[in-house]
C-alpha positions as CSV (number, residue, x, y, z in Angstrom):
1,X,-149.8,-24.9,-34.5
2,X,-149.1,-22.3,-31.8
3,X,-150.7,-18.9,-31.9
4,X,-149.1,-16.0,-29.0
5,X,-150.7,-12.9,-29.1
6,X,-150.6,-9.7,-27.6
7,X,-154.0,-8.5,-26.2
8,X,-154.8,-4.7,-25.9
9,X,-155.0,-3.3,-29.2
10,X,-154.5,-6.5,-30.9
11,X,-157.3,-8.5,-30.0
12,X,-159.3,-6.7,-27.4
13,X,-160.1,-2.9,-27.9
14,X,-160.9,-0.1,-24.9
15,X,-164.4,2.0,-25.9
16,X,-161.8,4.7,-26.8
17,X,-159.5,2.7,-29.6
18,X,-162.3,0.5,-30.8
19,X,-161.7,-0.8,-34.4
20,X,-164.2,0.2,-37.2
21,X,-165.8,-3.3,-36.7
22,X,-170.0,-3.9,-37.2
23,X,-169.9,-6.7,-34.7
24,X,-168.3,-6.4,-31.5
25,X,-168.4,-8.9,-28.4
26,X,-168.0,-7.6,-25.2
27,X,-164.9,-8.9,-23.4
28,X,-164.5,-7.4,-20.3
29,X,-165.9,-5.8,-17.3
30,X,-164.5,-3.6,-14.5
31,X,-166.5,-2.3,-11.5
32,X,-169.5,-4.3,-13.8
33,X,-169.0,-1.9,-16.7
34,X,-168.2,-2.7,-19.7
35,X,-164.3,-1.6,-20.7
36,X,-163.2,-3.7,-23.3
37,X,-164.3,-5.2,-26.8
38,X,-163.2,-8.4,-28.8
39,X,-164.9,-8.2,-33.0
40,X,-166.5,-11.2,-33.4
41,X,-164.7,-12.2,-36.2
42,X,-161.6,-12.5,-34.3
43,X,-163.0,-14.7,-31.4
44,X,-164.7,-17.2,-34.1
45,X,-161.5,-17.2,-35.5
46,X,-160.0,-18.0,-32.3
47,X,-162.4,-20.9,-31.2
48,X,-162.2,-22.4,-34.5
49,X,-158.5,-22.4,-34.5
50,X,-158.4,-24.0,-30.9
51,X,-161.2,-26.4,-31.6
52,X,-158.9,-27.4,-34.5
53,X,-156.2,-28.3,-32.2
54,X,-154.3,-25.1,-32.1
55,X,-152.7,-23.5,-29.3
56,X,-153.8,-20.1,-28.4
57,X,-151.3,-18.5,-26.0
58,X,-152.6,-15.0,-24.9
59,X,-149.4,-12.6,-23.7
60,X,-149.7,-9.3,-21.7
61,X,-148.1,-7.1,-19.7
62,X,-151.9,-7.2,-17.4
63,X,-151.6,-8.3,-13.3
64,X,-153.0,-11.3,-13.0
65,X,-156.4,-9.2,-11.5
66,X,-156.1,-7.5,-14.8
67,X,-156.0,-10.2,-17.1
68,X,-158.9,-12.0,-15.2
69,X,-161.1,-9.5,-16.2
70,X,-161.3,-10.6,-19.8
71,X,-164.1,-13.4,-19.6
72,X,-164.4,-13.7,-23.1
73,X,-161.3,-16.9,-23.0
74,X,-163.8,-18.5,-20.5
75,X,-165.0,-19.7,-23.6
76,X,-161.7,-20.8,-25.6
77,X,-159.8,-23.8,-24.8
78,X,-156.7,-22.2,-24.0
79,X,-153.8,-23.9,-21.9
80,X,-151.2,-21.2,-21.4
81,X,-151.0,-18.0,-20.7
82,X,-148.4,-15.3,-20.6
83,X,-149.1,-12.6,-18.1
84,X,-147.2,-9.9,-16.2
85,X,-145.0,-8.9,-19.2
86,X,-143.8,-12.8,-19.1
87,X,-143.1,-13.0,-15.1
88,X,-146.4,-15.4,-14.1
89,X,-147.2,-18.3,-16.6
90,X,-150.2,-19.7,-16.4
91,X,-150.7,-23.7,-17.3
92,X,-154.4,-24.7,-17.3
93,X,-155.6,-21.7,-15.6
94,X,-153.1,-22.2,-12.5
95,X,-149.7,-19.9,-11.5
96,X,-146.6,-22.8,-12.8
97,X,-145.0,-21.4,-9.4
98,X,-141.6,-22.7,-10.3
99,X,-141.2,-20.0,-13.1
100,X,-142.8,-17.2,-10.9
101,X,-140.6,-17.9,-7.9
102,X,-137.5,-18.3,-10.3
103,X,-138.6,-14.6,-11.9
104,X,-139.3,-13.2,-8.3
105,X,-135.4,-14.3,-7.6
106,X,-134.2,-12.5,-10.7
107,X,-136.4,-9.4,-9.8
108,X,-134.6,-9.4,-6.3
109,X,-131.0,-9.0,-8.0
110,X,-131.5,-6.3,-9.9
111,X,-129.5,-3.7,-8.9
112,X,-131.7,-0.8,-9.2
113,X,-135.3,-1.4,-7.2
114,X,-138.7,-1.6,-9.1
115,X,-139.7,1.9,-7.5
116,X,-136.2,3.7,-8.6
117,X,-136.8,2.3,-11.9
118,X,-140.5,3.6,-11.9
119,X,-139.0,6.9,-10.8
120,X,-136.2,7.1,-13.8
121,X,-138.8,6.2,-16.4
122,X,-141.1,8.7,-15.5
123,X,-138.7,11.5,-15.9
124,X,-137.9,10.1,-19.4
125,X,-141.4,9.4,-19.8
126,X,-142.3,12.9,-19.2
127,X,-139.6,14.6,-20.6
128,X,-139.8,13.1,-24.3
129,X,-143.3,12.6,-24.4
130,X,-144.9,16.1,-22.5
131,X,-148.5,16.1,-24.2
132,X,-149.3,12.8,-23.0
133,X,-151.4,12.3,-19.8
134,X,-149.8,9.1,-17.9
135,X,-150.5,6.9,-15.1
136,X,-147.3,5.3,-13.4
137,X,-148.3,1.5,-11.2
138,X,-146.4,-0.7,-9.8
139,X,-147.0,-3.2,-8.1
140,X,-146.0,-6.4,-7.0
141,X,-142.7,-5.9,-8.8
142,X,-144.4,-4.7,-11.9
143,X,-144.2,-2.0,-13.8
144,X,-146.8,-0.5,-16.1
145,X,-147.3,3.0,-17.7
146,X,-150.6,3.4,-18.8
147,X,-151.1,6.6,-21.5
148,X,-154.2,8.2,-22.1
């Protein structure tokens, strides 16, 4: 059986969205602080399930940097990962570099540039959604609007 799952408010949960769970695990650090939180519920779940012989396949639209952070699947068995909104795959903890050079291709013939693009959305972004504090990235031909 194959499990894919989104991460940030699926699985793992910032201080600020944290679910009203009694036991929490501590999933991530940044700058040595701690920033995000698995319950511990969930992470049995997941060990059990990949100890069982099932796949757990975490997606997210996290950097590679981003999605290193989370420590807590130091401890799962988990083969593949989908990162970068689905642009780097990761096989047994390494880049399959075959897929990320044939998405890095693909990124070079669109015919509007990552930083246009970032431009356009922002308008819309702020336009239809005003009250909302945001902070635009991109990098490394990705694009990520974070909201607080």
């Amino acid at each position: 059986m194959i499990f894919v799952s989104d991460l940030d408010k699926t699985l793992i949960f910032s201080k600020r969205f944290l679910p009203s769970q009694n036991r929490l695990l501590l999933a991530e650090l940044k700058d040595n602080l701690p920033v995000a939180f698995m319950a511990e519920d969930t992470f049995n779940n997941l060990k059990t399930f990949t100890e069982q012989g099932g796949i757990f396949i975490p997606a997210t639209a996290r950097t590679l940097e981003q999605y290193k952070r989370i420590f807590l699947f130091d401890f799962l068995d988990i083969k593949y990962e989908i990162i970068c909104n689905g642009k780097t795959i990761l096989k047994n903890g390494e880049i399959v570099q075959e897929w990320e050079d044939e998405m890095n291709k693909k990124l070079e013939t669109l015919p509007v540039s990552i930083s246009e693009l970032l431009k356009e959305i922002k308008i819309f972004a702020d336009i239809h959604t005003p009250e909302v504090e945001k902070t635009y990235y991109c990098y490394d031909n990705y694009l990520a609007i974070i909201s607080f």
